[in-house]
N, C-alpha and C positions, 0 to 999 in steps of 0.2 A: 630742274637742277642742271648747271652747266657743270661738266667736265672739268674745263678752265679752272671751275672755283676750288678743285682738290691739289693743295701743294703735296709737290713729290720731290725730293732731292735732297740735298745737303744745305747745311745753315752756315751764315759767315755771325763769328762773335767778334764785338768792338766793346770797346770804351774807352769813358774820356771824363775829367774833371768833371765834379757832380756841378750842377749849371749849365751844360754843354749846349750849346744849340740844338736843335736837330737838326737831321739833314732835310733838305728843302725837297718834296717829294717834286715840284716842278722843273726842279735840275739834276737832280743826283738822280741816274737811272738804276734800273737794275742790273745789280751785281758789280758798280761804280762802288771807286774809293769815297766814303763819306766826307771828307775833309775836315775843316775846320780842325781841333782837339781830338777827333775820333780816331784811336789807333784799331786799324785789325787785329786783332788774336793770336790768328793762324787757323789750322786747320783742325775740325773734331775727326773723332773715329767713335763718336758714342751719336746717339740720336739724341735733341735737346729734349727734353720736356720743362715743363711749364706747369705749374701747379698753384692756382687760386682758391684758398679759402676759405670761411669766414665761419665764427660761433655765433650761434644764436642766442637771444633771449626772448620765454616766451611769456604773458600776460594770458590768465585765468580767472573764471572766476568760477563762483560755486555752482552758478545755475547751468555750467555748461562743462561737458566732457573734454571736447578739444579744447584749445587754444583758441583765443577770440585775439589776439595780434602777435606778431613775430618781426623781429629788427635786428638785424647784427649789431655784436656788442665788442667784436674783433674783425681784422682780416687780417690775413697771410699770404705773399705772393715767391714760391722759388723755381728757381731756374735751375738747371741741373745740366749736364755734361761730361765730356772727356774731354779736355785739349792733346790732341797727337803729337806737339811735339814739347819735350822736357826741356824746356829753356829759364831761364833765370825769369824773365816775365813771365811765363807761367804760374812760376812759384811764387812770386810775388803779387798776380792779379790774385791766387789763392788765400792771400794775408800769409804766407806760411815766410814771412821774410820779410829784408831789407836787401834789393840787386845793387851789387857793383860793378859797373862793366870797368876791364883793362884795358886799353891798348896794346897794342905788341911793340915792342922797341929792341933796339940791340941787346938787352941785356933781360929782357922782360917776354916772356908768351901770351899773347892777350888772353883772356880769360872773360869767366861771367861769374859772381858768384852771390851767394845767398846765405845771409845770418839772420840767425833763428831766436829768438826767446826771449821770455820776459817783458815783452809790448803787451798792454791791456787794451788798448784802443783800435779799433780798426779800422781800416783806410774806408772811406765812402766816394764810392764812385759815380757815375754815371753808366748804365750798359745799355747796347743793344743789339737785336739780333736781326738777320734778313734771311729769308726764304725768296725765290721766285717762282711764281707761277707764270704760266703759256695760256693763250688765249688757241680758241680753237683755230684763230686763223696766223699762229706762233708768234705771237708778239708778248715780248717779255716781261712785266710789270714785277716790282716788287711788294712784299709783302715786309713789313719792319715791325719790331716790338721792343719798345720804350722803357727799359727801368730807369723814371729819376735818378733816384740817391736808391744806393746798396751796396749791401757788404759780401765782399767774395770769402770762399773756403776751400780748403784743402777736403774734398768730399770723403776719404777712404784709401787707401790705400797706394802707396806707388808702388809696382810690382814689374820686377826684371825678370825674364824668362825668356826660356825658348820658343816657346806655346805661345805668345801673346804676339800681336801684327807690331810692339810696338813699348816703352814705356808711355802711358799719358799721367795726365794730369786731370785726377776727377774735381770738377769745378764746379759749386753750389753758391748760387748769388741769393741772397735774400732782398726782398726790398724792405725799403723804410719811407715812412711820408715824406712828401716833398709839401714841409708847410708854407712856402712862396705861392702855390697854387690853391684853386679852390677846393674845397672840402666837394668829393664826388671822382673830382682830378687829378689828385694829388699820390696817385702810387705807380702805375704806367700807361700805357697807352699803345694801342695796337692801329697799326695805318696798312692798307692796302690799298695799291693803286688800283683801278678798275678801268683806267679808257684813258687816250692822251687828253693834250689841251685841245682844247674848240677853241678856233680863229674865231 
């Protein structure tokens, strides 16, 4: 086991039109702006998790006790966090809205704001998220994880207090198939870099 291989730190959250390219792991380094469509987020104050997973179905027969084969007949892949800070994008990567930014002018104070209700449909995006790990000899590779297409939410609660580092924004993405891709491929994708290029 290398050391190297245990990520430690904070995650950067992006998204961008579901379609997005990805970012090209041979030029985008770690902890680099993604480019192309990919917006950053901001910063969390929650640790992400990541949760995959799937129901079974199983095949029996009489002459035997267990199970003689087993196949997933579902999956399920969510993402979960805090966004730290409370801004109108927040609320709206959460679905919990429609943002309209103001300008400020003579007669006007810019603003941001967020209306609420009655949308059945939810935005579908593209997300993703980066970690960096350090090699024992500190060189910095990233670690990135792919949702195609998915739908963000408003996770629980927004909470004003004294007690807290903070208002966030609890943010649960689900995924959905991505049926452009192949069956196998088609929900996300996890990349870690491992070593540069060889000339």
């Amino acid at each position: 086991m290398s050391v190297a291989d245990i990520l430690m730190g904070p995650v950067k959250v992006y998204y961008a039109p579901s379609g997005a390219t990805l970012p090209d792991e041979n030029s985008v380094a770690a902890g680099a702006a993604w480019g192309g469509t990919w917006v950053l987020c901001g910063e969390t104050n929650a640790p992400l998790s990541c949760n995959y997973t799937f129901e079974e179905v199983e095949a029996k027969i009489q002459s035997r006790l267990a199970a003689v084969k087993r196949r997933r007949k579902s999956e399920a892949l969510t993402i979960e966090t805090v966004l730290a800070e409370l801004t109108a994008l927040s609320l709206e990567l959460a679905d919990a809205g429609t943002k309209t930014i103001t300008t400020g002018g003579p007669a006007q104070v810019a603003k941001e704001e967020i209306e609420a209700g009655g949308k059945a449909d939810l935005t579908v995006r593209a997300w993703g998220f980066e970690g960096i790990h350090v090699t024992d000899t500190g060189t910095e590779y990233p670690a990135r994880f792919f949702i195609f297409r998915g739908t963000g939410r408003l996770n629980g609660a927004l909470e004003f207090s004294t007690e807290k580092e903070g208002t966030g924004v609890p943010l649960q993405v689900k995924a959905l198939a991505d049926t452009s891709k192949l069956t196998g491929k088609d929900l996300f994708k996890f990349q870690r870099v491992t070593g540069p290029k060889v000339p």
